[in-house]
C-alpha positions as CSV (number, residue, x, y, z in Angstrom):
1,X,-31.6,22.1,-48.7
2,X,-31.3,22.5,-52.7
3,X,-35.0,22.3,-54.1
4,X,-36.4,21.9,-57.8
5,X,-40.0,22.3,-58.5
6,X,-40.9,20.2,-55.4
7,X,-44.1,22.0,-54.1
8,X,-45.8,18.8,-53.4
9,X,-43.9,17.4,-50.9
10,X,-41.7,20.4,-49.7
11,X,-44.5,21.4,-47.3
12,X,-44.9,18.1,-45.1
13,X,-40.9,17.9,-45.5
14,X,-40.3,21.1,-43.9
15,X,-43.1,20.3,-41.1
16,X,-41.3,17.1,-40.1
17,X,-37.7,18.7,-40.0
18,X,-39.5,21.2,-38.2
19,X,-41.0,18.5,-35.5
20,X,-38.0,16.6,-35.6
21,X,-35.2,19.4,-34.3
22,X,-35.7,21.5,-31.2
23,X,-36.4,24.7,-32.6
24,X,-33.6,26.4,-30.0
25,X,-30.9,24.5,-31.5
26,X,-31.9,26.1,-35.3
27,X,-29.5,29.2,-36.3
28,X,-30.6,29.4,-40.5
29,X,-32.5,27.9,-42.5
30,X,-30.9,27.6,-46.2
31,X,-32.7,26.5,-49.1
32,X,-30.7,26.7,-52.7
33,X,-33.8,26.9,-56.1
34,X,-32.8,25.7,-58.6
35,X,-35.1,28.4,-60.7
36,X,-38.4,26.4,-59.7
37,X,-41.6,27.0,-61.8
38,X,-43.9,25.6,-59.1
39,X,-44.1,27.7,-55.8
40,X,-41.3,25.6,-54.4
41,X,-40.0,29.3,-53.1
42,X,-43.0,30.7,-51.5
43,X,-43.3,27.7,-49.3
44,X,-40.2,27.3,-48.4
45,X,-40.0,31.1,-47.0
46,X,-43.6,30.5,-45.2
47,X,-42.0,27.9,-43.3
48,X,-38.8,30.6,-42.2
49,X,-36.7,29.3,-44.1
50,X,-34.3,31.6,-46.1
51,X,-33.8,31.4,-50.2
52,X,-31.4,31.9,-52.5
53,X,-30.7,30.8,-56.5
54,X,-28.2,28.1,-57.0
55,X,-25.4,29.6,-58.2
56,X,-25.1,26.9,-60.9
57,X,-27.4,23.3,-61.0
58,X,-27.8,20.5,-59.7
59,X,-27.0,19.2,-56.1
60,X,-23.2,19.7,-55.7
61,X,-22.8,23.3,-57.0
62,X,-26.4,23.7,-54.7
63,X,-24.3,22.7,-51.7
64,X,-21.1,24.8,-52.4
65,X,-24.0,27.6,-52.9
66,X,-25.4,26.8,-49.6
67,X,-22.0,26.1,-47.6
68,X,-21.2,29.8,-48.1
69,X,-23.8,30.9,-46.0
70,X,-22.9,29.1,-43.2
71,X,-21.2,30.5,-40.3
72,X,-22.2,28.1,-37.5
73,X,-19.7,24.9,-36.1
74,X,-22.5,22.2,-37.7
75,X,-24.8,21.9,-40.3
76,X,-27.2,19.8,-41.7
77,X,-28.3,18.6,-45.2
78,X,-31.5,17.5,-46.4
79,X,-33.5,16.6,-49.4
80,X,-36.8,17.8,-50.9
81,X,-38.5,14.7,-51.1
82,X,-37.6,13.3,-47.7
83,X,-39.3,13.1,-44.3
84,X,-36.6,13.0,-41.5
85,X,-36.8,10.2,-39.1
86,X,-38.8,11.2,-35.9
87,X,-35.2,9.9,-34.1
88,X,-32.7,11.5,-36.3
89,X,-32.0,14.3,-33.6
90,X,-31.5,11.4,-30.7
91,X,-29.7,9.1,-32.6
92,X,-27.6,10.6,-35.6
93,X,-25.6,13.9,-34.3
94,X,-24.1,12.0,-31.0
95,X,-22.1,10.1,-34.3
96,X,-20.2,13.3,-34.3
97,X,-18.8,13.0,-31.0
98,X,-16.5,10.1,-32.2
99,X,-12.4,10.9,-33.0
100,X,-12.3,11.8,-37.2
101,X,-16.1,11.6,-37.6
102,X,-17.1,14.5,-39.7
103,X,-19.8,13.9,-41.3
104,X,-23.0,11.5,-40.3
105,X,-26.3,10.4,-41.2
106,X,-28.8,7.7,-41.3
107,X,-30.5,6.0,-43.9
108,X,-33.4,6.5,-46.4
109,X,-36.3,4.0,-47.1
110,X,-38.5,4.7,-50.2
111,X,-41.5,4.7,-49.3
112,X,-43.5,3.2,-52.4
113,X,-43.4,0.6,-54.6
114,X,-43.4,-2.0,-51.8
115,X,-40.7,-4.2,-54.0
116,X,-38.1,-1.1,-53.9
117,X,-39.0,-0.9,-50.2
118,X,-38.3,-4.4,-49.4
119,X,-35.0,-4.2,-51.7
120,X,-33.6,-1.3,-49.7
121,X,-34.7,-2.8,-46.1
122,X,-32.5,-6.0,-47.4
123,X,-30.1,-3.3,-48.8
124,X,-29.7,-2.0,-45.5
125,X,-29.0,-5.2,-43.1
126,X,-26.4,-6.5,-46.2
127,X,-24.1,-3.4,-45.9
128,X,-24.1,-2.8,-42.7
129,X,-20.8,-5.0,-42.3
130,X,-19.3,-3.8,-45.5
131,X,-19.3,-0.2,-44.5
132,X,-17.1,-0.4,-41.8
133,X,-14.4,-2.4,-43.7
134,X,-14.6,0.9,-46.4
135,X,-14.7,3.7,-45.6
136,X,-15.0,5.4,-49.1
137,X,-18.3,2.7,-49.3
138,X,-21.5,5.0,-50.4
139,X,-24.2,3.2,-49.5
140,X,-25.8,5.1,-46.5
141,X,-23.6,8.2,-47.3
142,X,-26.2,10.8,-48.7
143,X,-26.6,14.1,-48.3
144,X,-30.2,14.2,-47.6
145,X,-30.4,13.1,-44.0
146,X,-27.1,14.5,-42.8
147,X,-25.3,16.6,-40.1
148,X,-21.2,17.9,-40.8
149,X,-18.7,19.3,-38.8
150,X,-18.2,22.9,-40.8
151,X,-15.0,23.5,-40.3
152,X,-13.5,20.2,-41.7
153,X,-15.8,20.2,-44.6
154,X,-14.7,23.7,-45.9
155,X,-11.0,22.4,-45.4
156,X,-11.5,19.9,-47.4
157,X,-12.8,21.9,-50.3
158,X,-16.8,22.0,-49.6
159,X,-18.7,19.3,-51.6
160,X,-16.7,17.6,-54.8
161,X,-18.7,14.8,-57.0
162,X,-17.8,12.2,-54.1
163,X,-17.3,13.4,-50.4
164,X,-17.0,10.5,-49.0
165,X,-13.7,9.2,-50.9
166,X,-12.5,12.9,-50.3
167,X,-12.8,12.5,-46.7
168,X,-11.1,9.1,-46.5
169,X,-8.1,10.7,-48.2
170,X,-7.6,13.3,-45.6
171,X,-8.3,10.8,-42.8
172,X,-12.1,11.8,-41.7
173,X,-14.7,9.4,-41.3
174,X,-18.6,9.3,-42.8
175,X,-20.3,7.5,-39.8
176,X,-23.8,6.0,-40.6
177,X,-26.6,4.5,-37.9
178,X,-28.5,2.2,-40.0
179,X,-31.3,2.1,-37.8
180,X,-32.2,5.2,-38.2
181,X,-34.0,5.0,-41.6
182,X,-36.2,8.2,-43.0
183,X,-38.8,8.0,-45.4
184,X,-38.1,9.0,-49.4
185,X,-41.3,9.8,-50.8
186,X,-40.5,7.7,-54.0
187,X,-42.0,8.6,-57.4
188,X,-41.5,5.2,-58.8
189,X,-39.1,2.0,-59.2
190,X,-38.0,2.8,-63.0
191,X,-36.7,6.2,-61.8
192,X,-34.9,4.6,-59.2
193,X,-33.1,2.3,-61.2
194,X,-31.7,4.8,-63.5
195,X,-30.8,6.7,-61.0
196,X,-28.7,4.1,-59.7
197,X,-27.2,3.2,-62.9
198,X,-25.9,6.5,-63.9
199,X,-24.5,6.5,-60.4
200,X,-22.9,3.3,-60.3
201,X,-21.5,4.5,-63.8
202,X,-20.8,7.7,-62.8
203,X,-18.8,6.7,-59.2
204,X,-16.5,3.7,-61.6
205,X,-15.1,6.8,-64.0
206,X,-14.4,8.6,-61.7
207,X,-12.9,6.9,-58.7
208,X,-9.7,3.8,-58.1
209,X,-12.3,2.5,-55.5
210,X,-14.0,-1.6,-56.3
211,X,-16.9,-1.6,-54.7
212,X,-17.4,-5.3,-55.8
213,X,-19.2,-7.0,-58.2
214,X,-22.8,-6.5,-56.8
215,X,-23.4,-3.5,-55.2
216,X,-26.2,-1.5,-55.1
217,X,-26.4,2.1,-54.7
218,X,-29.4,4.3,-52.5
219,X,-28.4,7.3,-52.9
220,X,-29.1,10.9,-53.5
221,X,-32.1,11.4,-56.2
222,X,-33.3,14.7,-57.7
């Protein structure tokens, strides 16, 4: 997990990962700061969970910083602001058992306003069809509710801007279950929109992919 200043939700986030996977099947926690001012740290490390300064900022160079630490044959990746789905564990790694899947995950649901929540329920059952026919597609692919092979993703090169396109180009699949939909605990529908502006931007500059005309991006928010 990469964490900024997220005291207020970080403690019933870590208490639902916590309920969610079988404490025997845990080897390290990992959490990356990004130099918090709140006492995003200090709760992290109550809940066992070990800490360590992002070697740079933001998300991407958080996961490269995290990705060094691990030494086991999966991980997982979540975000601060995110309470897991009660049947991530039952429904999500068993995605990894399929030929060239290497990374998987379900989908998020913001939790307020209810118009953003309705949008990304409709969201959901749209591109559910779409994402099989491309596989370099983002919607669904996040890093906040997710579980990798370790091995592929360090041949690969660890995390670059957009994963998912670099996996397609070495032949791995990103699987998603959208019916297994965790909660984003949503600080509000201008925020969101921005967000997916800059990404939608962001993903055109730097990728050959059309993702057609109307698409609409849930993805990965600070």
């Amino acid at each position: 997990m990469r964490t900024k200043n997220c005291a207020e939700t970080l403690p019933s986030v870590l208490k639902r990962i916590d309920e969610v996977i079988p404490y025997e099947s845990v080897n390290n926690r990992i959490l990356i700061d990004d130099h918090s001012a709140d006492d995003t740290r200090e709760i992290a490390k109550s809940f066992g969970w070990q800490v360590f300064y992002n070697e740079g900022t933001g998300v991407n160079i958080g996961a490269r910083t995290a990705l060094k630490r691990v030494k086991t044959q999966y991980f997982a990746s979540f975000e601060q602001d995110l309470l897991l789905a009660r049947d991530w564990w039952i429904h999500v790694p068993t995605l990894l058992e399929k030929d060239k899947v290497a990374v998987a995950s379900g989908v998020r649901i913001a939790d307020i306003p209810f118009s953003l929540n309705r949008l990304q329920h409709y969201v959901n059952e749209t591109y559910r069809a779409k994402i099989q026919k491309n596989p370099t597609f983002l919607f669904g692919r996040t890093i906040d509710n997710t579980i990798y092979k370790t091995e592929i993703i360090k041949r690969v090169g660890g995390f670059p801007d957009v994963l998912v396109q670099t996996l397609a180009r070495h032949g791995y699949i990103w699987a998603v279950n959208f019916d297994v939909k965790s909660i984003h605990l949503q600080r509000g529908l201008l925020k969101e929109i921005k967000h997916q502006y800059w990404y939608g931007t962001f993903f055109r500059l730097h990728t050959n992919n059309d993702v057609g005309e109307s698409s609409i991006f849930i993805l990965h928010c600070d």
